[in-house]
N, C-alpha and C positions, 0 to 999 in steps of 0.2 A: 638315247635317254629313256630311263625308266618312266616317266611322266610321261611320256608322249604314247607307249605302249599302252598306258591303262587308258588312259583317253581315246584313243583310236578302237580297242576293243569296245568299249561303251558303246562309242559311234558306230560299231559296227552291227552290235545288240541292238542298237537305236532304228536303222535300218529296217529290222522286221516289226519292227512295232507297226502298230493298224491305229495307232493315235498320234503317230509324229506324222504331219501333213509331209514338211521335207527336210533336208539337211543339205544346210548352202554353206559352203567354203568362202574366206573372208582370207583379208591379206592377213592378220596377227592371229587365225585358228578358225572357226565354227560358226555357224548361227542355225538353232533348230528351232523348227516351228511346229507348234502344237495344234492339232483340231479345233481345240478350242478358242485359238485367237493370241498364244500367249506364243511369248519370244521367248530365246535365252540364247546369248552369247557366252559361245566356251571357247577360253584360251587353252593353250597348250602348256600350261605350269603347271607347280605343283598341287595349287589350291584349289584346283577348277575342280577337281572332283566333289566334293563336301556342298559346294553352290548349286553345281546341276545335279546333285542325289535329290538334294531338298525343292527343286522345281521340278523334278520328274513325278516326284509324289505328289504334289499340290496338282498338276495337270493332267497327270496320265496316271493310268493302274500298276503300272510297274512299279514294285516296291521291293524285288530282292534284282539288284543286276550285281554280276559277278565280274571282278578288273582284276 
C-alpha cells in the first residue's frame, strides 16, 4: 500500500529527530511522543499524514519532512 510507505518513511525521519522522546507501536499503527509532553497517534491510512504534519510543527522544529 501506497499509505503505509509514506507513513513508515515519516516514522523513520521521526527516528533521528533529538525532540521525539520515543515511537511506540500500537495494534491499529503508532503512538509518538514529544519532549515536550505532547502525544499523537498515527494510523496507517490515508489521512494520517495532514494530522501528524500539523502536530509536528506545533511540537517539534521540524517543518519540511519529505514522504
Amino acid at each position: 500500500m501506497k499509505s503505509n510507505n509514506k507513513i513508515r518513511k515519516v516514522l523513520r525521519q521521526l527516528k533521528n529527530c533529538k525532540e521525539i522522546e520515543k515511537i511506540e507501536r500500537t495494534k491499529s499503527g503508532f503512538r509518538v511522543y514529544a519532549l515536550n509532553g505532547a502525544v499523537r497517534a498515527v494510523h496507517m491510512g490515508n489521512a494520517a499524514w495532514p494530522p501528524l504534519k500539523v502536530w509536528l510543527r506545533r511540537n517539534t522544529s521540524l517543518k519540511n519532512l519529505s514522504f
